[in-house]
C-alpha positions as MATLAB code, in Angstrom:
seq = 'XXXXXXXXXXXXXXXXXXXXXXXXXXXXXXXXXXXXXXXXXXXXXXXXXXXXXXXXXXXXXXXXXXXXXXXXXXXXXXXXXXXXXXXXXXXXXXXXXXXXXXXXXXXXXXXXXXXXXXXXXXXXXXXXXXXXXXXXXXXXXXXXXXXXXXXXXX';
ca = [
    -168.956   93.571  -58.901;
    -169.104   89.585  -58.519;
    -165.763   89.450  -56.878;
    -166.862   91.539  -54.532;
    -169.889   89.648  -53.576;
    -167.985   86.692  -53.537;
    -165.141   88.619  -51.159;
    -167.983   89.620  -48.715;
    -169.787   86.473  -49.061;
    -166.745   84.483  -47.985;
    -165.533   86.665  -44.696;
    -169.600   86.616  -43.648;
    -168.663   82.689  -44.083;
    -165.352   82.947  -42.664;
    -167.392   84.940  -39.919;
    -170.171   82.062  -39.116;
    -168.073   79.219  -38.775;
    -166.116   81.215  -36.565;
    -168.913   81.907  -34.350;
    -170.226   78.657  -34.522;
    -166.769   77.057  -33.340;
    -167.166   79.524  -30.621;
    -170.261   78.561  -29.739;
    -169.120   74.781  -29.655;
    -166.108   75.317  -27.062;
    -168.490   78.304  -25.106;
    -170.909   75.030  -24.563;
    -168.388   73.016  -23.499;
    -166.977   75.307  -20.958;
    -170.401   75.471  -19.228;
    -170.894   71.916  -18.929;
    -167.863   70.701  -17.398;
    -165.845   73.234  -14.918;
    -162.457   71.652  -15.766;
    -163.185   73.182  -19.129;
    -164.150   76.052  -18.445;
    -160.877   78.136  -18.118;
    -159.567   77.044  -20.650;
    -162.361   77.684  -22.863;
    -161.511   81.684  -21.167;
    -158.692   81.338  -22.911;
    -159.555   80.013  -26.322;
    -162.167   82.306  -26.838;
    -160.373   85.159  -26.228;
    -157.253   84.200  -28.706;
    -160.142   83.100  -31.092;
    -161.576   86.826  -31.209;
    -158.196   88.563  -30.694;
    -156.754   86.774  -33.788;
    -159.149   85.454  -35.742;
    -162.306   86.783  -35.340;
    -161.865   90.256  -35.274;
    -159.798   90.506  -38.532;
    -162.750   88.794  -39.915;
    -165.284   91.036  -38.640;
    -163.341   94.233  -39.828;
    -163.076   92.420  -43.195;
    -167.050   92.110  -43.022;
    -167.829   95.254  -42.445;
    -165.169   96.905  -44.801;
    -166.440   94.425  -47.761;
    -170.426   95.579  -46.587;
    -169.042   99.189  -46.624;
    -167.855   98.959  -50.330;
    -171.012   97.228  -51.530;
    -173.196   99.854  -50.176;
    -171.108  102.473  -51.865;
    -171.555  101.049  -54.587;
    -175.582  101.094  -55.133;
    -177.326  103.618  -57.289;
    -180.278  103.825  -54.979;
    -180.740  102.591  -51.336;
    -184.078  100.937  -50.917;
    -186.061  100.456  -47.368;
    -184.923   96.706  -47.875;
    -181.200   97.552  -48.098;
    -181.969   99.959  -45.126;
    -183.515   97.124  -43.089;
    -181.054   94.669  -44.265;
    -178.354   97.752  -42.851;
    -179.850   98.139  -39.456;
    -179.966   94.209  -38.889;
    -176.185   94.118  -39.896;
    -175.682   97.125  -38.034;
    -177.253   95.078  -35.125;
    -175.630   91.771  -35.625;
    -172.249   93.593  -35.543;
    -172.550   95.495  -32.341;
    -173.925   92.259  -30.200;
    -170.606   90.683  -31.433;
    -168.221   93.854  -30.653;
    -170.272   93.532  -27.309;
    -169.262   89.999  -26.955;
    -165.583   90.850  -27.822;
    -165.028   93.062  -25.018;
    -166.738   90.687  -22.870;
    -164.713   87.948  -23.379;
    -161.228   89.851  -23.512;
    -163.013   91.229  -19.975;
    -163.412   87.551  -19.021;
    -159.674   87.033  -20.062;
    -159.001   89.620  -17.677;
    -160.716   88.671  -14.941;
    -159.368   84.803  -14.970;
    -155.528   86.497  -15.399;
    -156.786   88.659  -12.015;
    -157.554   84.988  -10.350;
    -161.495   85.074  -10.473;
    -163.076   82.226   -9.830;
    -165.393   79.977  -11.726;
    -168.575   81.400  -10.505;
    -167.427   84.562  -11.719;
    -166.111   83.542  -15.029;
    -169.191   81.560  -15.303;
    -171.236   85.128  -14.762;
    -169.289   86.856  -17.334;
    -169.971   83.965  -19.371;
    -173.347   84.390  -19.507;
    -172.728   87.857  -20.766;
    -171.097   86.256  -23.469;
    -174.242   84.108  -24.466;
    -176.373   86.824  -24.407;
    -174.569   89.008  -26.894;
    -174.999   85.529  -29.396;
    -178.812   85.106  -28.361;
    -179.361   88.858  -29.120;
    -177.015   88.871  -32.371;
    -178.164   85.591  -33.916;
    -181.332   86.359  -35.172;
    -180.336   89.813  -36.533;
    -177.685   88.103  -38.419;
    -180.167   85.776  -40.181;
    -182.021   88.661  -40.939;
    -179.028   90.383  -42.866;
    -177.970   87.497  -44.309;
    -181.555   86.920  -45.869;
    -181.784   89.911  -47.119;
    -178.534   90.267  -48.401;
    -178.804   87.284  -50.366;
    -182.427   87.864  -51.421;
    -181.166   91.763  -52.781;
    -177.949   90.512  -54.139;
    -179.938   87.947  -56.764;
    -181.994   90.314  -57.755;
    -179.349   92.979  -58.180;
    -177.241   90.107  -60.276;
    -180.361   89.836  -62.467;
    -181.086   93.953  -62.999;
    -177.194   93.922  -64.120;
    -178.034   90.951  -66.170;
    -175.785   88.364  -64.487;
    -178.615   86.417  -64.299;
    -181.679   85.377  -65.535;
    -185.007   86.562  -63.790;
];
């Protein structure tokens, strides 16, 4: 049970620092338009190889860990839906850069790419705080599963 904590623990990790680098070369991108297609092009190798395995690893390590309780409480149900949300704003913001990706290999210009961009930024601003909801929670319910089990002390 602890090594699968740890496993899920680690891609939700894996998962943040990804999104944070993201973040990082989104910002730049915005502020300087010599940057900015070739942040198009980062982020969308970043997601196609990267963060995607990463997510799938997420959600098939949450998956196991919720098959594994005895009894779902409204916390782990809360906890779920803000996961639940967290996820889908960052599938959202997969297919909009990879349609971003698209659009700069059509030839749009930067005040398009700069449009979908903003797409882009609004999946994070949406997904953000759910994600520090789940995260919260998970941590908060894994302790005190760890000390029910005995793993550690109350």
């Amino acid at each position: 049970m602890v090594q699968l904590h740890q496993a899920h623990l680690l891609f939700l990790a894996l998962w943040g620092g990804v999104v944070l680098t993201e973040s990082v070369i989104e910002l730049w991108g915005r502020s300087r338009e010599d940057l900015l297609r070739p942040t198009v092009v980062f982020h969308y190798w970043i997601d196609l190889l990267v963060e995607t395995p990463i997510l799938l690893a997420v959600m098939l390590s949450g998956l196991v860990l919720l098959l594994s309780l005895d009894r779902l409480s409204w916390l782990h149900a809360v906890k779920l839906a803000a996961a639940l949300a967290a996820i889908t704003a960052n599938g959202y913001c997969i297919f909009q850069v990879i349609g971003r990706y698209r659009a700069l290999r059509a030839g749009a210009d930067s005040a398009r790419l700069l449009a979908l961009t903003r797409r882009v930024f609004l999946s994070a601003v949406i997904g953000m705080p759910f994600a520090a909801v789940a995260i919260g929670l998970g941590f908060f319910l894994t302790l005190r599963r760890f000390q029910e089990a005995g793993i550690l002390s109350p």
